[in-house]
PDB file of N, CA, C and O in Angstrom:
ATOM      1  N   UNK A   1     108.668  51.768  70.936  1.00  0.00           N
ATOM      2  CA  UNK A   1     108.547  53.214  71.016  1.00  0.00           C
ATOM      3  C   UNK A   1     109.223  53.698  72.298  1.00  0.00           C
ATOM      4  O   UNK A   1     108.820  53.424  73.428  1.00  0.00           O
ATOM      5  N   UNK A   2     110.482  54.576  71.959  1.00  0.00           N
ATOM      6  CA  UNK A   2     111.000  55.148  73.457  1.00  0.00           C
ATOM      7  C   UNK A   2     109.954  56.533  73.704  1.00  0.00           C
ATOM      8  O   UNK A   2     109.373  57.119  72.791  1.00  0.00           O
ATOM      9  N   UNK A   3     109.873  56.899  75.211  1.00  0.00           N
ATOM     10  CA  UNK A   3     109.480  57.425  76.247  1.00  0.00           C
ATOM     11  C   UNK A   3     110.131  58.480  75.904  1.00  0.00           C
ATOM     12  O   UNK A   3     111.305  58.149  75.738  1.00  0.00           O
ATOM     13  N   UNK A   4     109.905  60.140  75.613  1.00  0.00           N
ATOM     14  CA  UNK A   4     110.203  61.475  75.498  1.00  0.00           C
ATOM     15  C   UNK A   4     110.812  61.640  77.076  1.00  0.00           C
ATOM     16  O   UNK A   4     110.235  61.010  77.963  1.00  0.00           O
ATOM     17  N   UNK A   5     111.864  62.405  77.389  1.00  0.00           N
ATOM     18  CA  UNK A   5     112.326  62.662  78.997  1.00  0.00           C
ATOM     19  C   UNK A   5     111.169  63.726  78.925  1.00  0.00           C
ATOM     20  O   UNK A   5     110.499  63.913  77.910  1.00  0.00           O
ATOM     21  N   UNK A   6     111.018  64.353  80.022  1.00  0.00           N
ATOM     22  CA  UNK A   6     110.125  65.307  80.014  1.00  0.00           C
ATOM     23  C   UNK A   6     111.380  66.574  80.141  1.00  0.00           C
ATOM     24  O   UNK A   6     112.475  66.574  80.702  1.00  0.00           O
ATOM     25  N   UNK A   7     110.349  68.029  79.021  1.00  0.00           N
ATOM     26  CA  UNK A   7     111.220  68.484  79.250  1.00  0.00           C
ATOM     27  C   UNK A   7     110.792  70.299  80.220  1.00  0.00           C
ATOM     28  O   UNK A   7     109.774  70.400  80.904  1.00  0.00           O
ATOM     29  N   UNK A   8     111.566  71.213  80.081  1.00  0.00           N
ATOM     30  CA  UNK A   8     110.928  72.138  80.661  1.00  0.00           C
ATOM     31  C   UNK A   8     110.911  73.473  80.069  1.00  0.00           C
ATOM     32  O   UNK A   8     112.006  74.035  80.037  1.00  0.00           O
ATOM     33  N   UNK A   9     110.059  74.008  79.665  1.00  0.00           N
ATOM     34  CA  UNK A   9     110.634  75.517  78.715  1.00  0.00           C
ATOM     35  C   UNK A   9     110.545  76.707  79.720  1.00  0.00           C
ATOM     36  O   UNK A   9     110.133  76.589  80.874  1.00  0.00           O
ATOM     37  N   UNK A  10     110.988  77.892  79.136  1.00  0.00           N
ATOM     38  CA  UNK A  10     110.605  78.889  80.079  1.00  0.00           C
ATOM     39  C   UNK A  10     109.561  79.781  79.245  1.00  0.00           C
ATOM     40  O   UNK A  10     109.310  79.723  78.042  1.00  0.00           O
ATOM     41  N   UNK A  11     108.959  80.733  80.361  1.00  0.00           N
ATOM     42  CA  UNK A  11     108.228  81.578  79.830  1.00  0.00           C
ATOM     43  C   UNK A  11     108.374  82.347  78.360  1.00  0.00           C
ATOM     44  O   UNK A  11     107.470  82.563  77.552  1.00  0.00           O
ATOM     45  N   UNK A  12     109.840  82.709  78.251  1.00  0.00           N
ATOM     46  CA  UNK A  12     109.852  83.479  77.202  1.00  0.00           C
ATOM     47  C   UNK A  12     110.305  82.520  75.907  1.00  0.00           C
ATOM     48  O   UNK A  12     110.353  83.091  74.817  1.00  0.00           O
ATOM     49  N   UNK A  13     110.583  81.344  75.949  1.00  0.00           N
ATOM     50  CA  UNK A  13     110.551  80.170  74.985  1.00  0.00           C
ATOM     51  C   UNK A  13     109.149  80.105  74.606  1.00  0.00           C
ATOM     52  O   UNK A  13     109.030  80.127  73.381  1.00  0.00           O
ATOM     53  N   UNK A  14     108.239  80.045  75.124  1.00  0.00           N
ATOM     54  CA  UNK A  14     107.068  79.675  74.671  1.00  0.00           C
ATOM     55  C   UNK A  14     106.346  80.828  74.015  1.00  0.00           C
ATOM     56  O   UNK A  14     105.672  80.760  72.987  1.00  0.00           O
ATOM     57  N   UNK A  15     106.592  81.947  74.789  1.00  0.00           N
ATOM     58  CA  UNK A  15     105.957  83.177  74.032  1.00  0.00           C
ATOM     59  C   UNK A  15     106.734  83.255  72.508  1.00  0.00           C
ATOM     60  O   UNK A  15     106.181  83.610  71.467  1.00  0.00           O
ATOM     61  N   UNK A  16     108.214  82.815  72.656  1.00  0.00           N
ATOM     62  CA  UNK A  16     108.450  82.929  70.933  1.00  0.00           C
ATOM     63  C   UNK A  16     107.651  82.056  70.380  1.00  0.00           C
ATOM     64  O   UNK A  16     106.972  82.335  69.392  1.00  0.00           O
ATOM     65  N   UNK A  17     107.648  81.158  70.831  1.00  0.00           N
ATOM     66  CA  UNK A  17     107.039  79.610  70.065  1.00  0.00           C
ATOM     67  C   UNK A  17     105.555  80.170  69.346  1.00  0.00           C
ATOM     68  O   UNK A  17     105.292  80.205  68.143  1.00  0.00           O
ATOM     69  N   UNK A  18     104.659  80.605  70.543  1.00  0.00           N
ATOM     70  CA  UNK A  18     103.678  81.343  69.763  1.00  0.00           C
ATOM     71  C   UNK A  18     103.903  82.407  68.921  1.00  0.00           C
ATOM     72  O   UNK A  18     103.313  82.446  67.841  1.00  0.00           O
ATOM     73  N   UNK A  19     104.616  83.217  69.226  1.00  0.00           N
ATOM     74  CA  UNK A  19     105.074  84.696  68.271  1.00  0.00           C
ATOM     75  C   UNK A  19     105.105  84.133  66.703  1.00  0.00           C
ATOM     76  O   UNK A  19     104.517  84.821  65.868  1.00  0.00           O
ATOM     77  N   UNK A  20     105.783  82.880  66.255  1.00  0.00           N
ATOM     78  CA  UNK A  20     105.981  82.404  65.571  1.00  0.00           C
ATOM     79  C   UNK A  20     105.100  82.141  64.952  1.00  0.00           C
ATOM     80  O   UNK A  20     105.045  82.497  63.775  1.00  0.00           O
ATOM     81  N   UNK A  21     103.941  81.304  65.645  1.00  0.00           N
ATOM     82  CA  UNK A  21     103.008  80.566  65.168  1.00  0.00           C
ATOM     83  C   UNK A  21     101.870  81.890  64.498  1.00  0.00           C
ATOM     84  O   UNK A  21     101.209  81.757  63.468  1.00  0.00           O
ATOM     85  N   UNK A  22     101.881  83.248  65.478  1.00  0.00           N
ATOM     86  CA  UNK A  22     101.087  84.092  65.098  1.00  0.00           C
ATOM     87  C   UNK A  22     101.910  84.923  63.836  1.00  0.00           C
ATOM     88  O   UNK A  22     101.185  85.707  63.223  1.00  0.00           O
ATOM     89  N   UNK A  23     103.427  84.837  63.348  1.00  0.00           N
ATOM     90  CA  UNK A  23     103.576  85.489  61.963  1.00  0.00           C
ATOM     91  C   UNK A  23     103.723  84.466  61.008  1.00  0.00           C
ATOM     92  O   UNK A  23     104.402  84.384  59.985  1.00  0.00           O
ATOM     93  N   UNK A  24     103.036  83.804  61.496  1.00  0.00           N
ATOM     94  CA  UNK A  24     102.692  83.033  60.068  1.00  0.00           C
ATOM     95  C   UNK A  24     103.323  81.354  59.713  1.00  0.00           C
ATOM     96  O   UNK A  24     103.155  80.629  58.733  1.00  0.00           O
ATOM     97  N   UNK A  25     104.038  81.174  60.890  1.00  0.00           N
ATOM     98  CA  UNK A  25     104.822  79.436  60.535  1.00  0.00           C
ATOM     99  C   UNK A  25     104.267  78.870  61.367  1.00  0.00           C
ATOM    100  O   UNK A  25     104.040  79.099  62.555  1.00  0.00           O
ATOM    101  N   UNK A  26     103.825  77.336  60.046  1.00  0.00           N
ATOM    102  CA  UNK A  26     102.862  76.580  60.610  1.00  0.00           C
ATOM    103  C   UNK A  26     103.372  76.124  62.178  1.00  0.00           C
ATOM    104  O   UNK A  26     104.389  76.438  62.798  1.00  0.00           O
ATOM    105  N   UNK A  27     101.955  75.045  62.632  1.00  0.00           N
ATOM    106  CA  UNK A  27     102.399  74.681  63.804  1.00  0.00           C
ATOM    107  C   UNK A  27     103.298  73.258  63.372  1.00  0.00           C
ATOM    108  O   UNK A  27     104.164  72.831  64.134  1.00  0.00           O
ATOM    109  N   UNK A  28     103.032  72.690  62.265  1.00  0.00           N
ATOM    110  CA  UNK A  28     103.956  71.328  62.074  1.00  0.00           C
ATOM    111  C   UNK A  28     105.780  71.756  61.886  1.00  0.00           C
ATOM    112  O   UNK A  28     106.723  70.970  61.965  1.00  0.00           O
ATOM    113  N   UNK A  29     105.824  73.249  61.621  1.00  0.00           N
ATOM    114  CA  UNK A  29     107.306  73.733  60.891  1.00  0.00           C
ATOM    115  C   UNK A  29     107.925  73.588  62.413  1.00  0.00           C
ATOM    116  O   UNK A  29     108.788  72.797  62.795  1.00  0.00           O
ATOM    117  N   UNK A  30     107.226  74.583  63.153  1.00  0.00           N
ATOM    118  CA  UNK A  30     107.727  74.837  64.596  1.00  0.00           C
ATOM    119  C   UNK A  30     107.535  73.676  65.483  1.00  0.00           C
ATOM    120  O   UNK A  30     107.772  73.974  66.654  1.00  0.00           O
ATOM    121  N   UNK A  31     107.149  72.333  65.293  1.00  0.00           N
ATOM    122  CA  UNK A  31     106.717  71.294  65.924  1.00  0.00           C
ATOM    123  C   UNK A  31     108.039  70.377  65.570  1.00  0.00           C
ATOM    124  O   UNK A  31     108.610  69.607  66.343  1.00  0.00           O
ATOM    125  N   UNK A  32     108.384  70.668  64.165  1.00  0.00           N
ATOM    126  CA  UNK A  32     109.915  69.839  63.953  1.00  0.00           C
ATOM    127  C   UNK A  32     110.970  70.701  64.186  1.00  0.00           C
ATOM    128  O   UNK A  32     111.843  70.263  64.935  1.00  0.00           O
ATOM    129  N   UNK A  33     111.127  71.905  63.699  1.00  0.00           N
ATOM    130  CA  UNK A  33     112.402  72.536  64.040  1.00  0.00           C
ATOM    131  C   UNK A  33     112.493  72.325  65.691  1.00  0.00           C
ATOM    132  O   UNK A  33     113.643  71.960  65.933  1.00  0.00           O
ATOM    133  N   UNK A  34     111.928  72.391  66.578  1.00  0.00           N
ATOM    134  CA  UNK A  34     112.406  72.976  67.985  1.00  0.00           C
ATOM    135  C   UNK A  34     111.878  71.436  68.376  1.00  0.00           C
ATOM    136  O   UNK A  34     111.984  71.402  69.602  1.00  0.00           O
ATOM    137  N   UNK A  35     111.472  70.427  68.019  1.00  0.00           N
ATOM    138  CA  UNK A  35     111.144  68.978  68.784  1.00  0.00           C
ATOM    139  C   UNK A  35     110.194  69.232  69.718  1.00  0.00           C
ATOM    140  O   UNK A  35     110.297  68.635  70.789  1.00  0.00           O
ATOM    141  N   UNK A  36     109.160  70.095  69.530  1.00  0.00           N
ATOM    142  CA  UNK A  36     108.090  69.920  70.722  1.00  0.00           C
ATOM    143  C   UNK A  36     106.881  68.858  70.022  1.00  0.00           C
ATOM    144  O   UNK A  36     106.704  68.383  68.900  1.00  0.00           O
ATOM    145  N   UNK A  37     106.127  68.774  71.428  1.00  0.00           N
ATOM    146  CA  UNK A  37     105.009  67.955  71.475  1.00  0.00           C
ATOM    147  C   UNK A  37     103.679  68.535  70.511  1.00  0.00           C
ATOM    148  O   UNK A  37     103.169  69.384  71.241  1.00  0.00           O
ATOM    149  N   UNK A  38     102.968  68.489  69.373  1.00  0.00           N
ATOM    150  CA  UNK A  38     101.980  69.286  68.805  1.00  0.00           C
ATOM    151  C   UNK A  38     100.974  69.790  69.910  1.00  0.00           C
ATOM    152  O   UNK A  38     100.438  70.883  69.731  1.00  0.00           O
ATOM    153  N   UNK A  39     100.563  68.739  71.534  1.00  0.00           N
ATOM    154  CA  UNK A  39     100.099  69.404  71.942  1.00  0.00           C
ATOM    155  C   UNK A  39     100.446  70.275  73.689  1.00  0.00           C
ATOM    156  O   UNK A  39      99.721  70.534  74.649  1.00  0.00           O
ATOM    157  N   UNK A  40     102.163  70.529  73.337  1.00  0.00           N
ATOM    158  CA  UNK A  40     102.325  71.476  74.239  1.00  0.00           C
ATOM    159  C   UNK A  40     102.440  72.614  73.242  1.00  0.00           C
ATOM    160  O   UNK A  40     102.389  73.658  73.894  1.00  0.00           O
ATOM    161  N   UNK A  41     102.544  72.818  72.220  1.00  0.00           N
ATOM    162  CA  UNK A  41     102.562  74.388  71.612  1.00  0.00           C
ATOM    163  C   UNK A  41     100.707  74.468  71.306  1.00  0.00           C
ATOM    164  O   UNK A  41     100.120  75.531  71.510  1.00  0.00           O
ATOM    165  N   UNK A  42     100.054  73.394  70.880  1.00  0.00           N
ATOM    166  CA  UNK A  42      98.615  74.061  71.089  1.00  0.00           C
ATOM    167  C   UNK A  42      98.236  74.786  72.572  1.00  0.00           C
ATOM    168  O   UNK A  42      97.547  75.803  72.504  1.00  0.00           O
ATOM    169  N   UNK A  43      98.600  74.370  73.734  1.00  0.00           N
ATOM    170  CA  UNK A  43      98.205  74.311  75.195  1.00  0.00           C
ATOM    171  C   UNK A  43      98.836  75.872  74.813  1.00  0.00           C
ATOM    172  O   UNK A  43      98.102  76.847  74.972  1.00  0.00           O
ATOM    173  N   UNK A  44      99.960  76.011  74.402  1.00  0.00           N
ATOM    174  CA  UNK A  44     100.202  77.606  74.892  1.00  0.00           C
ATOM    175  C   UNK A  44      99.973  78.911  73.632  1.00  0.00           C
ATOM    176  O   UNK A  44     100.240  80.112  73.676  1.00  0.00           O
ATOM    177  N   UNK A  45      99.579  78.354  72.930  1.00  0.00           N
ATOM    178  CA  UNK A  45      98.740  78.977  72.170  1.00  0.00           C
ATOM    179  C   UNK A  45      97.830  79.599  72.667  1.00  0.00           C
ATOM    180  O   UNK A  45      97.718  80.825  72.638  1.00  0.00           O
ATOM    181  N   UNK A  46      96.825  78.559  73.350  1.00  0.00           N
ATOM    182  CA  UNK A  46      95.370  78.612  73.662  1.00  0.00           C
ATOM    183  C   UNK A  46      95.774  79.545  75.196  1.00  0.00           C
ATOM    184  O   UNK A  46      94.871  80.348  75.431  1.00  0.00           O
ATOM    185  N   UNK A  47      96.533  79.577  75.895  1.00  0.00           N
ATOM    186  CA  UNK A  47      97.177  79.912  76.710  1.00  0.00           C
ATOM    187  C   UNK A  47      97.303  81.383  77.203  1.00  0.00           C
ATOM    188  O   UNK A  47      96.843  82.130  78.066  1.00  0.00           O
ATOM    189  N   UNK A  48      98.185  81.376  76.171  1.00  0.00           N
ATOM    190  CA  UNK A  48      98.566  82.895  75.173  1.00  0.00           C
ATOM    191  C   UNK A  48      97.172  83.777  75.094  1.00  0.00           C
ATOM    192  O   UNK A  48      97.147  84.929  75.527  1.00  0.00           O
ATOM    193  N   UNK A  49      96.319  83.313  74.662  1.00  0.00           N
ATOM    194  CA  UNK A  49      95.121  83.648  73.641  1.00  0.00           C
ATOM    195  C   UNK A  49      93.889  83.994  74.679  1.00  0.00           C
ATOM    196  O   UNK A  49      93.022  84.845  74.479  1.00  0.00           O
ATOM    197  N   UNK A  50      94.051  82.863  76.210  1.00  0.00           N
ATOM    198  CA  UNK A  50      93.234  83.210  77.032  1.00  0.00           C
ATOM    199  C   UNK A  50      93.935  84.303  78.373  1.00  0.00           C
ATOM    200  O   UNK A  50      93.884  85.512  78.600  1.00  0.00           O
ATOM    201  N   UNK A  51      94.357  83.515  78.817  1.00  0.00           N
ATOM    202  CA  UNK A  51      94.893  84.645  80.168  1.00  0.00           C
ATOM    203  C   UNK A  51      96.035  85.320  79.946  1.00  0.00           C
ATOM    204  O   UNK A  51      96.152  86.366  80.585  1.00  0.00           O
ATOM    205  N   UNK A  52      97.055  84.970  79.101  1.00  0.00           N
ATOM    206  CA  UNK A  52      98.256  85.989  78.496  1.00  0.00           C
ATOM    207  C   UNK A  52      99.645  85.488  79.201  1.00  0.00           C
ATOM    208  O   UNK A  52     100.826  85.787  79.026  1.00  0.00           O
ATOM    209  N   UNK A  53      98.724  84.273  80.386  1.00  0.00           N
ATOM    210  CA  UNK A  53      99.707  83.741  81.036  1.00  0.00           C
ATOM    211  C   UNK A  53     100.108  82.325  80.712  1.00  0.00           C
ATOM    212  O   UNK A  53      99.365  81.717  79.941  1.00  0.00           O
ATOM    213  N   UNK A  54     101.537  81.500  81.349  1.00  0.00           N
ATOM    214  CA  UNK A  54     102.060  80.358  80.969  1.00  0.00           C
ATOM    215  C   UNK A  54     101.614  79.926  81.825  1.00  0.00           C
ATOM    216  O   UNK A  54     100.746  79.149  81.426  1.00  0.00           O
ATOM    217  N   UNK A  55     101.679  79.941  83.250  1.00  0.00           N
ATOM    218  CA  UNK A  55     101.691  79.320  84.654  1.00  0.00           C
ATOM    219  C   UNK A  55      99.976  78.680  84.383  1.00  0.00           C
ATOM    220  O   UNK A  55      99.027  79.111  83.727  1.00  0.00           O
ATOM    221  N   UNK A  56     100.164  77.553  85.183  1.00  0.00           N
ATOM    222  CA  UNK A  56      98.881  76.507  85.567  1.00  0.00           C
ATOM    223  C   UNK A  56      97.766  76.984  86.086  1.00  0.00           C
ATOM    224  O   UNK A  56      96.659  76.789  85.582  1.00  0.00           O
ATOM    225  N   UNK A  57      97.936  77.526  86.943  1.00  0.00           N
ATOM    226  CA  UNK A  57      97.124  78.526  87.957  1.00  0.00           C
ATOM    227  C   UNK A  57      96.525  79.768  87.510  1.00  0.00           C
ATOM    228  O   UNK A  57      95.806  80.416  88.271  1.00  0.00           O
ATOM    229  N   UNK A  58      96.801  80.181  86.200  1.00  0.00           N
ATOM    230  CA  UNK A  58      96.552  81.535  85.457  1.00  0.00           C
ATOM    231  C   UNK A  58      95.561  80.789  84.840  1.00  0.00           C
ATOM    232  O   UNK A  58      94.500  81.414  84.845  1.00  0.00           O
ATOM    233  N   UNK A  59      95.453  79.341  84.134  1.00  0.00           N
ATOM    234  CA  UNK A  59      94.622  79.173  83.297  1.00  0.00           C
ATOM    235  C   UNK A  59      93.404  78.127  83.910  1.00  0.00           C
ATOM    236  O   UNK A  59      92.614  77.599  83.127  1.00  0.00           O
ATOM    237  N   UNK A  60      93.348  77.930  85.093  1.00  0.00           N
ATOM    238  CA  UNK A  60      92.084  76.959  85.649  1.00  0.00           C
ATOM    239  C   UNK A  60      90.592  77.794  85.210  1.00  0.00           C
ATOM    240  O   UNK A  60      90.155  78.943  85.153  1.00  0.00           O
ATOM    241  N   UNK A  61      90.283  76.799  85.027  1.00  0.00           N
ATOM    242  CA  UNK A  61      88.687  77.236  85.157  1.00  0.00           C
ATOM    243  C   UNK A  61      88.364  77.377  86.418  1.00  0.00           C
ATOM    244  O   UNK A  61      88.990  76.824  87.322  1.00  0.00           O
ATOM    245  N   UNK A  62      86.983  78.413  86.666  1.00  0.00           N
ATOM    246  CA  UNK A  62      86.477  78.326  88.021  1.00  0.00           C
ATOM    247  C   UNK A  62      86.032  77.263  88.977  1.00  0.00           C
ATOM    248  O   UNK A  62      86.122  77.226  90.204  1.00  0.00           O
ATOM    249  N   UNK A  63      85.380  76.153  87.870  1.00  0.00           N
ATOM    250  CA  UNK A  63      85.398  75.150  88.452  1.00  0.00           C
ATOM    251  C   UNK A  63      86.616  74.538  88.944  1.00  0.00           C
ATOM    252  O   UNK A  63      86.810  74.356  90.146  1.00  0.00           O
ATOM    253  N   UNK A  64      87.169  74.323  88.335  1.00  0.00           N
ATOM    254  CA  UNK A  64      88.954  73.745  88.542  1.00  0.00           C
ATOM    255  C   UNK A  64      89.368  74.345  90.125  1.00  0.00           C
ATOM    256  O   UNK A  64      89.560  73.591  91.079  1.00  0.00           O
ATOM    257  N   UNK A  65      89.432  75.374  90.175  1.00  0.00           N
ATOM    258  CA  UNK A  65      89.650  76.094  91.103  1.00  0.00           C
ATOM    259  C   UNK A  65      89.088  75.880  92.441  1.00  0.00           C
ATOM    260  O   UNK A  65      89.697  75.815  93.508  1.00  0.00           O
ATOM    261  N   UNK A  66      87.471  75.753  92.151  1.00  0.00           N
ATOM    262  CA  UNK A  66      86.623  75.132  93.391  1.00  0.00           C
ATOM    263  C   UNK A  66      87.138  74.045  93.828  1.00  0.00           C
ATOM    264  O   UNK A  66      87.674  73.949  94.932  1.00  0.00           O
ATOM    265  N   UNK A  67      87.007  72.979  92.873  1.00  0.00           N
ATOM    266  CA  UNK A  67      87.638  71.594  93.278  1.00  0.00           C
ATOM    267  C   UNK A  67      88.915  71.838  93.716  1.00  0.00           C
ATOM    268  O   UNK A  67      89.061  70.939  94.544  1.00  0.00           O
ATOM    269  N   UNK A  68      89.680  72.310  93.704  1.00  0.00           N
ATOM    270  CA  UNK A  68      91.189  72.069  94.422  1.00  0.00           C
ATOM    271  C   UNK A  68      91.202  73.009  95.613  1.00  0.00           C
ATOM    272  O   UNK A  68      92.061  72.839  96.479  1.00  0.00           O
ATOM    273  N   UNK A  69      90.163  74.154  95.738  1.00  0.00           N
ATOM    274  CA  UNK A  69      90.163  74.411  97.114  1.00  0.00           C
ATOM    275  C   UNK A  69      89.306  73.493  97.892  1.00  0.00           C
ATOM    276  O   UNK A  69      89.490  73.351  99.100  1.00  0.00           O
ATOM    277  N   UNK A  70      88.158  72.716  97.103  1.00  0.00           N
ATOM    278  CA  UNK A  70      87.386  71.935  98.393  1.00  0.00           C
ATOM    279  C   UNK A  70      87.983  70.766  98.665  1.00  0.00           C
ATOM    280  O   UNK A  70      87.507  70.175  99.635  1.00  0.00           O
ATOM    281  N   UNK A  71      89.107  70.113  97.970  1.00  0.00           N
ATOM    282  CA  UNK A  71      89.619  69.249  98.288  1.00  0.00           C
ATOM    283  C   UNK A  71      90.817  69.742  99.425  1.00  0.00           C
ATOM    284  O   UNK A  71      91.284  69.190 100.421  1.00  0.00           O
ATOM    285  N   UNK A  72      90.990  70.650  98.968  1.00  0.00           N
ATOM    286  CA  UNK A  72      92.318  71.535 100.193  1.00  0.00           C
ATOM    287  C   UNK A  72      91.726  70.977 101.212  1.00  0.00           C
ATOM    288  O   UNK A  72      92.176  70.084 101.930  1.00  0.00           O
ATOM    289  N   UNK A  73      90.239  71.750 101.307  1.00  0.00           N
ATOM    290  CA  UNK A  73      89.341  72.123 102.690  1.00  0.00           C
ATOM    291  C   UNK A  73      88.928  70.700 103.028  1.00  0.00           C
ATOM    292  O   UNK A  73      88.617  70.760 104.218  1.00  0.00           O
ATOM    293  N   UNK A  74      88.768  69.504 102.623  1.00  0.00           N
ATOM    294  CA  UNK A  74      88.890  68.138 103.019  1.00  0.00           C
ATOM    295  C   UNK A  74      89.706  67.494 103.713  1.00  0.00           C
ATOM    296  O   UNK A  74      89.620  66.748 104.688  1.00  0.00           O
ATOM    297  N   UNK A  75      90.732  67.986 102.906  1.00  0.00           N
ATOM    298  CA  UNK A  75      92.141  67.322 103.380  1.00  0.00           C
ATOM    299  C   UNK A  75      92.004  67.575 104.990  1.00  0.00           C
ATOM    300  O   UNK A  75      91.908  66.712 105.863  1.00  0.00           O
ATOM    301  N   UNK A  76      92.026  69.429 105.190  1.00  0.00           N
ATOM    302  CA  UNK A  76      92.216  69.766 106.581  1.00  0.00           C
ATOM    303  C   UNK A  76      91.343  69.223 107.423  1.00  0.00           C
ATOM    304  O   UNK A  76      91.689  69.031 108.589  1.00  0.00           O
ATOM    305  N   UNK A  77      90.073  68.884 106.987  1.00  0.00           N
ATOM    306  CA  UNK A  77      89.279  68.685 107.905  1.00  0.00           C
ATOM    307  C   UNK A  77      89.342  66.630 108.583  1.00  0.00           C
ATOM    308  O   UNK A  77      89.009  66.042 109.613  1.00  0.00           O
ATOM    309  N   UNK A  78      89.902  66.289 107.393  1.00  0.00           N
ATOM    310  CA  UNK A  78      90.337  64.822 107.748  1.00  0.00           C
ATOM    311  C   UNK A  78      91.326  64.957 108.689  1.00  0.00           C
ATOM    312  O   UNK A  78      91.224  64.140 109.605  1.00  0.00           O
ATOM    313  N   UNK A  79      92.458  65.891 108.784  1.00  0.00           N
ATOM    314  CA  UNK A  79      93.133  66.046 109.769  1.00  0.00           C
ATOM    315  C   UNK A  79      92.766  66.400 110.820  1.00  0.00           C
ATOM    316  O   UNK A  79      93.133  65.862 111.865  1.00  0.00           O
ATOM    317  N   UNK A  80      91.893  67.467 110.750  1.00  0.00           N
ATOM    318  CA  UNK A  80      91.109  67.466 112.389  1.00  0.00           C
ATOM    319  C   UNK A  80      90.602  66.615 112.789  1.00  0.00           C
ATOM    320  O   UNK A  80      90.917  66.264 113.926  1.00  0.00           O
ATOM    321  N   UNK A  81      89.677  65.943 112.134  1.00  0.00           N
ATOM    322  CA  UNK A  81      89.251  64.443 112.586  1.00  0.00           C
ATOM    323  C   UNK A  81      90.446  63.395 113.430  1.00  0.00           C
ATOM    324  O   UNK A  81      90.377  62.861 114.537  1.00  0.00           O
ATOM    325  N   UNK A  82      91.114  63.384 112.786  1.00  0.00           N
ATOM    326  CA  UNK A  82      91.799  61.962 113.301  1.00  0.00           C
ATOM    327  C   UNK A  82      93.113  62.949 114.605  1.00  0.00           C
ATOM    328  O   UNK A  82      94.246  62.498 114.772  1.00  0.00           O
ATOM    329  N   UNK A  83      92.716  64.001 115.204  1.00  0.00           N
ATOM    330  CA  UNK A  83      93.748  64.083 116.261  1.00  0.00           C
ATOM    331  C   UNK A  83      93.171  63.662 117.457  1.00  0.00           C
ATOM    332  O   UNK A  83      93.839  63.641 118.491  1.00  0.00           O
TER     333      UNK A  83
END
């Protein structure tokens, strides 16, 4: 089994991708015509559907959010430690 390169879409690629999916073509039609992953067009579906946004940071949970600021706030404080 070869390894997919990774690839990168833009914002307004994906909003068609869903546009699509919301007039009516399945997700398997749009999963072969355009070669995506079944679950990067679910992710922006769900995406779409919650914050309206593509970006990573639009869609964290609050928790999500806590954890990557208290780990921020770790990090710094390990650095104060060790000067």
């Amino acid at each position: 089994m070869t390894k997919r390169e990774r690839r990168t879409f833009t914002p307004e690629f994906k909003k068609q991708m869903v546009q699509l999916y919301q007039n009516g073509k399945t997700k398997r039609a749009i999963i072969d015509e355009y070669d995506l992953t079944p679950s990067s067009l679910d992710r922006w579906i769900n995406q779409d559907e919650t914050s309206g946004s593509f970006k990573e940071k639009d869609n964290r949970s609050p928790e999500q959010q806590e954890l990557l600021e208290l780990r921020k706030e770790l990090k710094q404080l390990r650095m104060e430690n060790d000067m």
